[in-house]
PDB file with SEQRES, HELIX, SHEET and CRYST1 records, atoms N, CA, C and O in Angstrom:
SEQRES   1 A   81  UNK UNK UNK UNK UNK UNK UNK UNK UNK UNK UNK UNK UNK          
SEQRES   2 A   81  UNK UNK UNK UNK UNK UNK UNK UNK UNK UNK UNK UNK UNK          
SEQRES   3 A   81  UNK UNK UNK UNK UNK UNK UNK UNK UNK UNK UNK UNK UNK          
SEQRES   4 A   81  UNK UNK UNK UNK UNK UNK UNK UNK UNK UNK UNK UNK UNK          
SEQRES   5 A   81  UNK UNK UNK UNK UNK UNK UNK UNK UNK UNK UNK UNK UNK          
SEQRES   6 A   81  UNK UNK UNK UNK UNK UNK UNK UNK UNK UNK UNK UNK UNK          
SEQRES   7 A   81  UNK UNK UNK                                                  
HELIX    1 AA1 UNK A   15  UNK A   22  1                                   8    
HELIX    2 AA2 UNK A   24  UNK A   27  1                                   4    
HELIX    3 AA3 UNK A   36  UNK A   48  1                                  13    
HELIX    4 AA4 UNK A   49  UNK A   53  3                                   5    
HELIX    5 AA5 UNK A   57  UNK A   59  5                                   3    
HELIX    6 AA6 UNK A   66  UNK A   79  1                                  14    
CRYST1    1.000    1.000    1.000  90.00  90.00  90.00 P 1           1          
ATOM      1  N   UNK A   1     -62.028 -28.052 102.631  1.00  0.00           N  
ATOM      2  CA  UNK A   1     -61.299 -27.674 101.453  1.00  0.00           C  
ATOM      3  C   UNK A   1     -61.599 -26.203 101.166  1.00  0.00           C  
ATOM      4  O   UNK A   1     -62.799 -25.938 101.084  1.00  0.00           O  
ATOM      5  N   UNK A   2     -60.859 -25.340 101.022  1.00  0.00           N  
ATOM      6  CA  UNK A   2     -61.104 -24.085 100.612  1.00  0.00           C  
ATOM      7  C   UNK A   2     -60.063 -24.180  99.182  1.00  0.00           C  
ATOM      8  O   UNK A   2     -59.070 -24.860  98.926  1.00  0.00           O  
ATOM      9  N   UNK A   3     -60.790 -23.200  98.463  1.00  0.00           N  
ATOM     10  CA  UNK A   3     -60.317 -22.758  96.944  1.00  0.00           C  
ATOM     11  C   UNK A   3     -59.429 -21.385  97.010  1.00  0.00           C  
ATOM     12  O   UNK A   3     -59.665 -20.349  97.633  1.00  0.00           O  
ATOM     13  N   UNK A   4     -58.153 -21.775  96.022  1.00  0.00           N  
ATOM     14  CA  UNK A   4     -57.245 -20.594  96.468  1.00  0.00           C  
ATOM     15  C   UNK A   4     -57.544 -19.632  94.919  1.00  0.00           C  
ATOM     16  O   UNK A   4     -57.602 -20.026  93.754  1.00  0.00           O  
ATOM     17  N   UNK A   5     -57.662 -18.525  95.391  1.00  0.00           N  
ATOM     18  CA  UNK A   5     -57.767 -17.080  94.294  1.00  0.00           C  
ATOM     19  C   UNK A   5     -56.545 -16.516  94.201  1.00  0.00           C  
ATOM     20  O   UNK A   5     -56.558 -15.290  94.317  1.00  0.00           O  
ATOM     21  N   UNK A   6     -55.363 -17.082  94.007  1.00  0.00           N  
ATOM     22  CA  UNK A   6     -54.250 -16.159  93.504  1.00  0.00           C  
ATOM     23  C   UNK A   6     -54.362 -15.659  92.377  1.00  0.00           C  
ATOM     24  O   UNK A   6     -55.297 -16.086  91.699  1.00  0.00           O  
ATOM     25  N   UNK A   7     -53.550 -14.692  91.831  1.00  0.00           N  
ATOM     26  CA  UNK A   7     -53.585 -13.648  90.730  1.00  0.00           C  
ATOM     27  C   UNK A   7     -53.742 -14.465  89.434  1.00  0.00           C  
ATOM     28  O   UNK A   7     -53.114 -15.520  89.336  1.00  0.00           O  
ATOM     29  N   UNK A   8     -54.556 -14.038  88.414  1.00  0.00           N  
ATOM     30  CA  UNK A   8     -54.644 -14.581  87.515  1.00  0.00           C  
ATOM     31  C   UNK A   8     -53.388 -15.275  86.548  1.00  0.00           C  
ATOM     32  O   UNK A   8     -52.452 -14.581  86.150  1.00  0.00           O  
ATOM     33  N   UNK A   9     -53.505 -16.745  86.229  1.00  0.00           N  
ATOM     34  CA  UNK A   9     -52.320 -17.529  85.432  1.00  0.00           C  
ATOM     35  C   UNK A   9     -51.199 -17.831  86.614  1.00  0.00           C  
ATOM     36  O   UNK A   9     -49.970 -17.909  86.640  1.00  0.00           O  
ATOM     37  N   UNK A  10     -52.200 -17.952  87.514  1.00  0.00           N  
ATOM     38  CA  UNK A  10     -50.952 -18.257  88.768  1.00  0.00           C  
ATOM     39  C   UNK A  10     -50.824 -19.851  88.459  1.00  0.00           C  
ATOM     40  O   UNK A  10     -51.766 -20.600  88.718  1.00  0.00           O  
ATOM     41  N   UNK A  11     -49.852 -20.235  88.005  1.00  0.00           N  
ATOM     42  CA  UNK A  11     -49.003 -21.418  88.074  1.00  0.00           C  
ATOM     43  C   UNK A  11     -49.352 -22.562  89.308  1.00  0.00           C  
ATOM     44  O   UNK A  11     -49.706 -23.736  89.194  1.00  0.00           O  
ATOM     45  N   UNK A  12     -49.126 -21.810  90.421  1.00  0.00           N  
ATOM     46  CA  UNK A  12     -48.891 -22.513  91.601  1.00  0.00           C  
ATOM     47  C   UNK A  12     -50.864 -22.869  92.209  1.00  0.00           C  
ATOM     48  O   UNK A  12     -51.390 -23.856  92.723  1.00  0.00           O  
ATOM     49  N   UNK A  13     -51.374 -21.571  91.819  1.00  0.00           N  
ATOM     50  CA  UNK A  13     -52.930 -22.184  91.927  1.00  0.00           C  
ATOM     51  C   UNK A  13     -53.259 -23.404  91.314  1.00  0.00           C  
ATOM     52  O   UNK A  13     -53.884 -24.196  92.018  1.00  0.00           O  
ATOM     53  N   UNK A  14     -53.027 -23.687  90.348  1.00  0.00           N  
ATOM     54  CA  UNK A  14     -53.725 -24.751  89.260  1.00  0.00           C  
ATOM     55  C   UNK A  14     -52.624 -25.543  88.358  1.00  0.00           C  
ATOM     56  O   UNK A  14     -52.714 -25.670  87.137  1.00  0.00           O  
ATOM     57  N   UNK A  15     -51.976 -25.856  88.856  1.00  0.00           N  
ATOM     58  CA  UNK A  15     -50.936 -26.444  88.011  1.00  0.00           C  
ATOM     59  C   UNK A  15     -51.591 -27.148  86.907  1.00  0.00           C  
ATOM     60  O   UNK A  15     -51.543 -26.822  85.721  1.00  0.00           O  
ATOM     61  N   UNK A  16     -52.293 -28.285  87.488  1.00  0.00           N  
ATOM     62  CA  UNK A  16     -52.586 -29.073  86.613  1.00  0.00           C  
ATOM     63  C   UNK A  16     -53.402 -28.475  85.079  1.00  0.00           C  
ATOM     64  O   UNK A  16     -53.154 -28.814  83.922  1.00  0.00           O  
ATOM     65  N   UNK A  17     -54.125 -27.779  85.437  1.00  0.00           N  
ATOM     66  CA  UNK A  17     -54.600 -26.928  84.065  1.00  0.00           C  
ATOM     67  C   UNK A  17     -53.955 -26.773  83.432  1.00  0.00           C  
ATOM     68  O   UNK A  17     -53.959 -27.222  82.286  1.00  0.00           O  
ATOM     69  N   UNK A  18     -52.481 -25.510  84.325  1.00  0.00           N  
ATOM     70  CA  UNK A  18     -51.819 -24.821  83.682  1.00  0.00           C  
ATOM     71  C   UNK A  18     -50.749 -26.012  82.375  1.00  0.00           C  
ATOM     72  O   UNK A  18     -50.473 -25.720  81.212  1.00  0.00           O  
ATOM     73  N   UNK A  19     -50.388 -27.266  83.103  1.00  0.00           N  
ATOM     74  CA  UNK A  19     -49.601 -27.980  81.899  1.00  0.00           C  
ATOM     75  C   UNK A  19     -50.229 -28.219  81.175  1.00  0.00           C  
ATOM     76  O   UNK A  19     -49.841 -28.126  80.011  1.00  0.00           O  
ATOM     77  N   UNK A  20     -51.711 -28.712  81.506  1.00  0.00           N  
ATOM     78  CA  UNK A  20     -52.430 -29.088  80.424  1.00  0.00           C  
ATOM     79  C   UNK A  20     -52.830 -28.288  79.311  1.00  0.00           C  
ATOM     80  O   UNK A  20     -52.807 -28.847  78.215  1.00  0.00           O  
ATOM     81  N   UNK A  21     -53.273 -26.829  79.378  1.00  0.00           N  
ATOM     82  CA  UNK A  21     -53.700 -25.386  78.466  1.00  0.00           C  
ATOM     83  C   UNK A  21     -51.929 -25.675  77.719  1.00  0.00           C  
ATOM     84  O   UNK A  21     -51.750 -25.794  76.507  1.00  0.00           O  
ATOM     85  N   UNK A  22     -50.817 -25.737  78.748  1.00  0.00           N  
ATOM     86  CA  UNK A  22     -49.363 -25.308  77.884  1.00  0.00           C  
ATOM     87  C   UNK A  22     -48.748 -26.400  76.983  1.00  0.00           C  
ATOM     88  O   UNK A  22     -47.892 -26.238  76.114  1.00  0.00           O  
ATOM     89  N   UNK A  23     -49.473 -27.769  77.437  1.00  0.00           N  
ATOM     90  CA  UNK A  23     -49.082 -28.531  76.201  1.00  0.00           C  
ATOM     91  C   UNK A  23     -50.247 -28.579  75.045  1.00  0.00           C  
ATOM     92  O   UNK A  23     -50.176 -29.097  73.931  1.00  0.00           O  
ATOM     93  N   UNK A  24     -51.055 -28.061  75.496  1.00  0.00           N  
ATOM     94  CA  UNK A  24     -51.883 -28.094  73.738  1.00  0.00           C  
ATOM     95  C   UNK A  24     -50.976 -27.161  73.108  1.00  0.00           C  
ATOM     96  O   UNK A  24     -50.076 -27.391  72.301  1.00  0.00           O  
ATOM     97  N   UNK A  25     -51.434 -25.876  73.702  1.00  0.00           N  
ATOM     98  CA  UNK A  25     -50.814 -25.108  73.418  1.00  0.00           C  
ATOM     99  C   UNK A  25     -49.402 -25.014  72.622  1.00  0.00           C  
ATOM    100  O   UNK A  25     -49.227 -24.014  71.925  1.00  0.00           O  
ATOM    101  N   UNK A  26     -48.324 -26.061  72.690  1.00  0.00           N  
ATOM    102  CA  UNK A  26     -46.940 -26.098  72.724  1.00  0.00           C  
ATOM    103  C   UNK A  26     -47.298 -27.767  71.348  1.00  0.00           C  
ATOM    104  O   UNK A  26     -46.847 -27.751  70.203  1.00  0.00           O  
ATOM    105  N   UNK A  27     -47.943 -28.666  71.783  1.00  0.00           N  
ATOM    106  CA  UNK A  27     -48.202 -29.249  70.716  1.00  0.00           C  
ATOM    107  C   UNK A  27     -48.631 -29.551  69.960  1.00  0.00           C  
ATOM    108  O   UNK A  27     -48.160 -30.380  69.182  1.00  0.00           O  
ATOM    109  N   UNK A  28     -50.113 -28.804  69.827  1.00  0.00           N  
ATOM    110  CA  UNK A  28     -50.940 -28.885  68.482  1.00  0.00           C  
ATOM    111  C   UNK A  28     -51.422 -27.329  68.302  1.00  0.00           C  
ATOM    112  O   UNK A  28     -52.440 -27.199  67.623  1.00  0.00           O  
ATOM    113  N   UNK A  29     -50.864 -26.207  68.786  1.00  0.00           N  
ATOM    114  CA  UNK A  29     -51.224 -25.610  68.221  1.00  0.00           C  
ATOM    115  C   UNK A  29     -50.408 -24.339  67.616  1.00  0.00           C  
ATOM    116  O   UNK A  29     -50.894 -23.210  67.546  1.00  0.00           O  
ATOM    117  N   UNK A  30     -48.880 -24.743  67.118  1.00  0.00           N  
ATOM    118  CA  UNK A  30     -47.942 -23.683  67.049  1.00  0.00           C  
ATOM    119  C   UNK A  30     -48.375 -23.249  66.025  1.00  0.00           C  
ATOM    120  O   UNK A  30     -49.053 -22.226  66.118  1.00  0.00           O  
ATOM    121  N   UNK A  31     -48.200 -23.726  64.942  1.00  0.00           N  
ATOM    122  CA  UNK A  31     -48.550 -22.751  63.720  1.00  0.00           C  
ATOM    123  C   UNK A  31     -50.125 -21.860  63.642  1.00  0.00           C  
ATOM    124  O   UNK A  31     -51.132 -21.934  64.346  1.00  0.00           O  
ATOM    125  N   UNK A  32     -49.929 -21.384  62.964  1.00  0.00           N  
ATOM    126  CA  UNK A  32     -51.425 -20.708  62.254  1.00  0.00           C  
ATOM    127  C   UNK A  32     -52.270 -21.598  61.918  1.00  0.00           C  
ATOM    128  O   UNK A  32     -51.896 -22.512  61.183  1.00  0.00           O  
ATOM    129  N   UNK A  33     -53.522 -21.541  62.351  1.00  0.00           N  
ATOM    130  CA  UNK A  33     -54.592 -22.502  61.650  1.00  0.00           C  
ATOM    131  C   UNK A  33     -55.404 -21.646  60.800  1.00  0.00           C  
ATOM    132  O   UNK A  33     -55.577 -20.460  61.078  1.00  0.00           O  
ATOM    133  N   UNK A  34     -55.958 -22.255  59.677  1.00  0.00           N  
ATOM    134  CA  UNK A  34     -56.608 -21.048  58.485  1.00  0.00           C  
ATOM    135  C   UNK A  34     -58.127 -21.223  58.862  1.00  0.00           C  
ATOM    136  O   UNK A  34     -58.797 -20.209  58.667  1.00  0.00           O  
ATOM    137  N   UNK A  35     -58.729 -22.200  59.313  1.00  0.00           N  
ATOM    138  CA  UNK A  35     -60.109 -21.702  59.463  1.00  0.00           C  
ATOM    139  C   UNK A  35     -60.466 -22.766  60.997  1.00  0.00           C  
ATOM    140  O   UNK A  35     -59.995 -23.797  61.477  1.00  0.00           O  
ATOM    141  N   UNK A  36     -61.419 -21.922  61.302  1.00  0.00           N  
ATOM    142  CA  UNK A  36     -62.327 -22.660  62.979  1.00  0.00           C  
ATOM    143  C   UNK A  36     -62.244 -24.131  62.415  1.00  0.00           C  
ATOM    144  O   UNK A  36     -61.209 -24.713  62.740  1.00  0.00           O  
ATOM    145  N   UNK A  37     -63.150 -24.866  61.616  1.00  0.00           N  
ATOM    146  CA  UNK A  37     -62.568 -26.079  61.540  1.00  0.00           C  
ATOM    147  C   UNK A  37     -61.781 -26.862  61.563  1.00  0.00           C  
ATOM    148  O   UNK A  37     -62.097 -27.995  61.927  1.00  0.00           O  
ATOM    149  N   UNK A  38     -60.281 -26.527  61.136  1.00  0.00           N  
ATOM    150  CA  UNK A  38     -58.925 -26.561  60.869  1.00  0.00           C  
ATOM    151  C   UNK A  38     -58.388 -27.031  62.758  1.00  0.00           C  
ATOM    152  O   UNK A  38     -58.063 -28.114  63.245  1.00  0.00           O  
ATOM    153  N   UNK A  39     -58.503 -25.753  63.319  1.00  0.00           N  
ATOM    154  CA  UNK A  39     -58.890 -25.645  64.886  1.00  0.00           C  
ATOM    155  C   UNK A  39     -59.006 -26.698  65.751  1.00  0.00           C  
ATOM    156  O   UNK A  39     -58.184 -27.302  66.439  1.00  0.00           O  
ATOM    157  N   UNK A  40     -60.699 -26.847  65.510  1.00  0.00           N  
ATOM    158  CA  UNK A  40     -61.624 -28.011  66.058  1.00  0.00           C  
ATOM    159  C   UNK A  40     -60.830 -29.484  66.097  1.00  0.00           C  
ATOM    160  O   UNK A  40     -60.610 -30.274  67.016  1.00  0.00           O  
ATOM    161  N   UNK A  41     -60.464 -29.485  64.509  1.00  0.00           N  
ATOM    162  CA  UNK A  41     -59.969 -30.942  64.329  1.00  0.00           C  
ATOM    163  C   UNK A  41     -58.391 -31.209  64.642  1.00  0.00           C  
ATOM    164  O   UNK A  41     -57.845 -32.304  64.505  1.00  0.00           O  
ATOM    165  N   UNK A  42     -57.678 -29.867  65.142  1.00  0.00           N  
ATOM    166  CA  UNK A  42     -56.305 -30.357  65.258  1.00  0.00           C  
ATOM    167  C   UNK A  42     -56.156 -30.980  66.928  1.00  0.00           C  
ATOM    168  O   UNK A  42     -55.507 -31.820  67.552  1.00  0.00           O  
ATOM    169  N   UNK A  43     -57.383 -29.796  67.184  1.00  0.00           N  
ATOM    170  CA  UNK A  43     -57.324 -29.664  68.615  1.00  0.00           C  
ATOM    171  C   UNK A  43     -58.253 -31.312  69.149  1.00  0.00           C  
ATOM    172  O   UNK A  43     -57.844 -31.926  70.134  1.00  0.00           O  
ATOM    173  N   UNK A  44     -59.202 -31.706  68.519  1.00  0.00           N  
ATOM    174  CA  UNK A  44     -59.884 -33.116  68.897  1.00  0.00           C  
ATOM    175  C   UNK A  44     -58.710 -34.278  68.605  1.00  0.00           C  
ATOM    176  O   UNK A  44     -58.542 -35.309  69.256  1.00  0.00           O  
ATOM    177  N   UNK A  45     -58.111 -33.919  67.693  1.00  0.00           N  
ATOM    178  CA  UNK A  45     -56.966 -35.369  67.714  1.00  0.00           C  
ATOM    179  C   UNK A  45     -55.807 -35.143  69.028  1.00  0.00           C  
ATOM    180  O   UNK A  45     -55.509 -36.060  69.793  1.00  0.00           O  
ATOM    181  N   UNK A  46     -55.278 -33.861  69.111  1.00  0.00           N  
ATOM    182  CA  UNK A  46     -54.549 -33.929  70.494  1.00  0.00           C  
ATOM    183  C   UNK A  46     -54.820 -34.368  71.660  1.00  0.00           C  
ATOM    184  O   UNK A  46     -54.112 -34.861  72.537  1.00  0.00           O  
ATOM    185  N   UNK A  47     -56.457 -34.032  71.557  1.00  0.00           N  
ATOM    186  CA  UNK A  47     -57.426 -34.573  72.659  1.00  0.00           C  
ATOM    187  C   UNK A  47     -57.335 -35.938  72.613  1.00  0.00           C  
ATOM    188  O   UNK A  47     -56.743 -36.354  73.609  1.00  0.00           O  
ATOM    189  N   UNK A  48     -57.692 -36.838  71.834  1.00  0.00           N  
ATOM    190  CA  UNK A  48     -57.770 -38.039  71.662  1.00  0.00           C  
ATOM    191  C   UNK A  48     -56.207 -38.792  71.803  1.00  0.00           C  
ATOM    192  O   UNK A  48     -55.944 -39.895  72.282  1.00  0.00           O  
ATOM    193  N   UNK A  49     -55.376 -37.867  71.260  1.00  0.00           N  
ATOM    194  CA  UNK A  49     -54.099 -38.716  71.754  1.00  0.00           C  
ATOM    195  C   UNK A  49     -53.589 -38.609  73.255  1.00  0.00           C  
ATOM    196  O   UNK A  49     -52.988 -39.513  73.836  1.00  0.00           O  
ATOM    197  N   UNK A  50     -53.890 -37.466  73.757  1.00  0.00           N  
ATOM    198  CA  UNK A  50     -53.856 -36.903  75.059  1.00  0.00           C  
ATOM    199  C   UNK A  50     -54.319 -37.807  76.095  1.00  0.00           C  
ATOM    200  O   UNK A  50     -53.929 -37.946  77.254  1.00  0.00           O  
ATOM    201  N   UNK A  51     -55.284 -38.424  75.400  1.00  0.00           N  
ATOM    202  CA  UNK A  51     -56.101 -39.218  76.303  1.00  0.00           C  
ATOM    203  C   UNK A  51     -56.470 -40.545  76.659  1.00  0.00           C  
ATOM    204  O   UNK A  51     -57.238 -41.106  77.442  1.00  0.00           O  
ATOM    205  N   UNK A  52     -55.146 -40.998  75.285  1.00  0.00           N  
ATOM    206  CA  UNK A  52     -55.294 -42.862  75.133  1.00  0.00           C  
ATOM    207  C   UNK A  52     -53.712 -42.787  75.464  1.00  0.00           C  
ATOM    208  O   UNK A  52     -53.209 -43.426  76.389  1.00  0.00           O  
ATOM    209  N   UNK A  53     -52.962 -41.903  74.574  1.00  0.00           N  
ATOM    210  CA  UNK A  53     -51.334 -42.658  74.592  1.00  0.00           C  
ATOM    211  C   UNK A  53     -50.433 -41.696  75.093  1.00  0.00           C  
ATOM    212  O   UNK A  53     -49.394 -42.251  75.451  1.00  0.00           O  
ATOM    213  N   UNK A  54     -50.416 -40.558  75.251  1.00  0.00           N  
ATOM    214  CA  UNK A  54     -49.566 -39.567  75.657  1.00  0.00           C  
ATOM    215  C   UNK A  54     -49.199 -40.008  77.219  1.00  0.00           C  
ATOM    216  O   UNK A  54     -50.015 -40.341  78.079  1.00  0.00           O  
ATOM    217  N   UNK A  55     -48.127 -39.945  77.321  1.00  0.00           N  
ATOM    218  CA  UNK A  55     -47.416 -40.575  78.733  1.00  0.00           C  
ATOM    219  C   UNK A  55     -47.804 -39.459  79.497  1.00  0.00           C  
ATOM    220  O   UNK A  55     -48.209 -38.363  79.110  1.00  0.00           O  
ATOM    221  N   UNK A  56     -47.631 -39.873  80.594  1.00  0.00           N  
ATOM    222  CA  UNK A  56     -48.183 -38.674  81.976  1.00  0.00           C  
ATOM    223  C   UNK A  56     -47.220 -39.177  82.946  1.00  0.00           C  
ATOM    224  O   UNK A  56     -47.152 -40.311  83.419  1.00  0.00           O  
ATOM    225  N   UNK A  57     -46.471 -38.139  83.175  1.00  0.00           N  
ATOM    226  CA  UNK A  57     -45.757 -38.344  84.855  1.00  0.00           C  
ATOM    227  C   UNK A  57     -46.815 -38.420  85.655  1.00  0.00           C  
ATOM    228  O   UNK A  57     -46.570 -39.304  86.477  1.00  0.00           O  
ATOM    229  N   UNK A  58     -47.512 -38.113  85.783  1.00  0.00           N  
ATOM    230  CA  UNK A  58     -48.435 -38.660  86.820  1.00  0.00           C  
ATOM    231  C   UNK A  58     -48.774 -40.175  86.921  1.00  0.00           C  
ATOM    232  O   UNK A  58     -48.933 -40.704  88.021  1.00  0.00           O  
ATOM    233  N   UNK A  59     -48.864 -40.761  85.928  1.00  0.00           N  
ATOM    234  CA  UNK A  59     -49.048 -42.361  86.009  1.00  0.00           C  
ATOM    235  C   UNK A  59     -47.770 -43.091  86.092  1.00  0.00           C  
ATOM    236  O   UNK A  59     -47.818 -44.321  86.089  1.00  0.00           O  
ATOM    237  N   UNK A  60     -46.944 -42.654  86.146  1.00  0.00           N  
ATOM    238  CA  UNK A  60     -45.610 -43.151  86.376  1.00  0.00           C  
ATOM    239  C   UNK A  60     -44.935 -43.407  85.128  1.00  0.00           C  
ATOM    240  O   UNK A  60     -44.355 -44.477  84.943  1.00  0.00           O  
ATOM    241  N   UNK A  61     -44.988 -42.101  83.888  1.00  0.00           N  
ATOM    242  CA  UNK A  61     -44.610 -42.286  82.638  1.00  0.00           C  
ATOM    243  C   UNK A  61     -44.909 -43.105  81.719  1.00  0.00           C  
ATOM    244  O   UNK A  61     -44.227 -43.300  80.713  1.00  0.00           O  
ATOM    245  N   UNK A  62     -46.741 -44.056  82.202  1.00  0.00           N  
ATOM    246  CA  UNK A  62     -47.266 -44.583  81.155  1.00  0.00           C  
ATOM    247  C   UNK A  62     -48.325 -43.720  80.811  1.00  0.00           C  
ATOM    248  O   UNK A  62     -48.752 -42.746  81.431  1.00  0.00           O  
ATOM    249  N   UNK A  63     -48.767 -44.303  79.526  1.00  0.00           N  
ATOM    250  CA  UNK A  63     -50.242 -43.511  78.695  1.00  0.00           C  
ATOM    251  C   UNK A  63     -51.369 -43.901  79.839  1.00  0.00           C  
ATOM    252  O   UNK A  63     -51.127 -44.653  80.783  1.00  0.00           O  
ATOM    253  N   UNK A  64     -52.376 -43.396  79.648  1.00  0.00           N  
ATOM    254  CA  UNK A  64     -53.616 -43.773  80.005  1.00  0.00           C  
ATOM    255  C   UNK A  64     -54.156 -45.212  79.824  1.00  0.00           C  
ATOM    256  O   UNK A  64     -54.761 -45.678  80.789  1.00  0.00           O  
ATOM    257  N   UNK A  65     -54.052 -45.805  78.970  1.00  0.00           N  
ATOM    258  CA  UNK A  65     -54.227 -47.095  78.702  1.00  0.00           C  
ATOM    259  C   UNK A  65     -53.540 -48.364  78.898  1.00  0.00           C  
ATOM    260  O   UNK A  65     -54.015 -49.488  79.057  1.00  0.00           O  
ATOM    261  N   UNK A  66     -52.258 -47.948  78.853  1.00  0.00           N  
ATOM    262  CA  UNK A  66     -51.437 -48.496  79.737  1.00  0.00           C  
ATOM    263  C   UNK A  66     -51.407 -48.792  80.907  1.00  0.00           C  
ATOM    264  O   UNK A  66     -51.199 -49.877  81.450  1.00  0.00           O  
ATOM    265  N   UNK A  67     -51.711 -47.394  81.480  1.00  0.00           N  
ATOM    266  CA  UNK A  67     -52.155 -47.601  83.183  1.00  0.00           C  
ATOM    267  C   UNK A  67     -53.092 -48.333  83.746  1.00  0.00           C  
ATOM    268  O   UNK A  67     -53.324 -48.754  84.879  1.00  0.00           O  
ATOM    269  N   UNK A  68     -53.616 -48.398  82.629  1.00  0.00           N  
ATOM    270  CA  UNK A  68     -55.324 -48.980  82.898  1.00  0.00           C  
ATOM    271  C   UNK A  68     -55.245 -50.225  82.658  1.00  0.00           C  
ATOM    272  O   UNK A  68     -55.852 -50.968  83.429  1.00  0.00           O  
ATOM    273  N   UNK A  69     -54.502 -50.808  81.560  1.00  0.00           N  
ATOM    274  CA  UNK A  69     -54.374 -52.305  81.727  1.00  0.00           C  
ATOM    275  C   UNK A  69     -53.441 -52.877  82.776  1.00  0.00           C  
ATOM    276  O   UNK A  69     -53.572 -54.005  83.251  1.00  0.00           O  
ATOM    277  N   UNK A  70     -52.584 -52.099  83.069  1.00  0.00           N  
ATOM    278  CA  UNK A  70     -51.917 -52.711  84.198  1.00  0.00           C  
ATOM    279  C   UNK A  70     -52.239 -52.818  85.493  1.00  0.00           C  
ATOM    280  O   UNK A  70     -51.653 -53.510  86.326  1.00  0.00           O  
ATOM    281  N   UNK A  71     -53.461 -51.917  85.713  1.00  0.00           N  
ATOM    282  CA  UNK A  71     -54.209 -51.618  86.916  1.00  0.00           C  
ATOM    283  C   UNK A  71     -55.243 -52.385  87.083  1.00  0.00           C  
ATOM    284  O   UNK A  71     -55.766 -52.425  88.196  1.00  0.00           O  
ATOM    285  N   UNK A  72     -55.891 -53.361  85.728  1.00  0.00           N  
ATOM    286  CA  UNK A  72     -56.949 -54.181  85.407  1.00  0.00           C  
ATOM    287  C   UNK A  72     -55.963 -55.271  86.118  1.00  0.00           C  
ATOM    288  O   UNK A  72     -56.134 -55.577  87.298  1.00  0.00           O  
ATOM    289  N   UNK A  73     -55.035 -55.775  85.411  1.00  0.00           N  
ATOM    290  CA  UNK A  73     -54.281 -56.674  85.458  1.00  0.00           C  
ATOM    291  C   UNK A  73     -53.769 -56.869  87.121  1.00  0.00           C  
ATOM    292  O   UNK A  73     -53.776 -57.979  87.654  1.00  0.00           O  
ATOM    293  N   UNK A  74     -53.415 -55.860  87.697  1.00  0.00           N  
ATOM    294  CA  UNK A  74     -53.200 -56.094  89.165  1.00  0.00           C  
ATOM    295  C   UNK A  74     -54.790 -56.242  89.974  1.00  0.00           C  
ATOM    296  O   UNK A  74     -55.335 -56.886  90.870  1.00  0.00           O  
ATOM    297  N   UNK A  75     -54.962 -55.596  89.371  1.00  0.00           N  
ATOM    298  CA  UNK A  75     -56.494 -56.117  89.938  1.00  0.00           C  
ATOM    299  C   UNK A  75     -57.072 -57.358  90.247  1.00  0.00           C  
ATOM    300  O   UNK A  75     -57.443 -57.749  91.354  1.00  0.00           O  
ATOM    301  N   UNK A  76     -57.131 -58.162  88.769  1.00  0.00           N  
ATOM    302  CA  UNK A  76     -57.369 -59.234  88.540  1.00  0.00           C  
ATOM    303  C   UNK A  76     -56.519 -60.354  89.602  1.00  0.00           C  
ATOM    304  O   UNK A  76     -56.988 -61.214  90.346  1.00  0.00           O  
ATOM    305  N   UNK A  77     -55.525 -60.083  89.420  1.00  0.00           N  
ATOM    306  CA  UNK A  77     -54.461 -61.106  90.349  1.00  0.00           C  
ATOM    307  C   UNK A  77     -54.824 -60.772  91.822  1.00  0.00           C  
ATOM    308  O   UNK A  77     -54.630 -61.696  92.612  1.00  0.00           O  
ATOM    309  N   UNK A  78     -55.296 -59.663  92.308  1.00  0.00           N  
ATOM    310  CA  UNK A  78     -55.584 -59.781  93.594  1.00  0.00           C  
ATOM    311  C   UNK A  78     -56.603 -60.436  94.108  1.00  0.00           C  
ATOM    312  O   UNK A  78     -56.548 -61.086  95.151  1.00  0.00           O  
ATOM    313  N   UNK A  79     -58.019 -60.235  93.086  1.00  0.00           N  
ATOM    314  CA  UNK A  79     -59.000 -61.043  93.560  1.00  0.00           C  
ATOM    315  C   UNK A  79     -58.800 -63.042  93.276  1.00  0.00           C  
ATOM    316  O   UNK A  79     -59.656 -63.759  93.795  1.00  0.00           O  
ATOM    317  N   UNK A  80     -57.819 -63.603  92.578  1.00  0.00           N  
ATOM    318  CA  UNK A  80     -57.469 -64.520  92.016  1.00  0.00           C  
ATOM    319  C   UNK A  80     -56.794 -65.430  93.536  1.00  0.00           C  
ATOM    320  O   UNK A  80     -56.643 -66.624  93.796  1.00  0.00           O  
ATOM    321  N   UNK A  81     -56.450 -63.799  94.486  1.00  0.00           N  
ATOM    322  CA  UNK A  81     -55.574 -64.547  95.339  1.00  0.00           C  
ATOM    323  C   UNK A  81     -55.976 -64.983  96.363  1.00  0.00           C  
ATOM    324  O   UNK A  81     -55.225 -65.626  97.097  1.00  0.00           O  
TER     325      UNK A  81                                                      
END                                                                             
């Protein structure tokens, strides 16, 4: 595995970052926030939704938890079989 150094905010280096930095970015953090706390806490609930229910093309347009029960659930039925 080698690590690629293209020009800084290169898209094509790091995608995955890059959507991830552009949807905070794009959904919890358009307006002005008035103080670092304000910040912290808009930015920990995006996190937290980001991370239980927010759909991901990557999982095939389910949340995280979703994926996960359905992945428990196929699971389960395989060892059953």
């Amino acid at each position: 595995m080698r690590r690629s150094m293209e020009r800084v905010g290169s898209s094509y280096d790091n995608a995955l970052a890059e959507s991830f930095w552009q949807g905070l970015k794009r959904e919890a953090l358009q307006g002005a926030l008035a103080t670092v706390r304000q910040a912290r806490l808009e930015i920990f609930q995006w996190l937290t939704y980001y991370n239980a229910r927010r759909r991901h093309s990557s999982l095939g347009y389910l949340s995280p938890v979703e994926f996960e029960q359905q992945h428990r659930a196929e699971h389960r039925l395989t060892l059953a079989a």
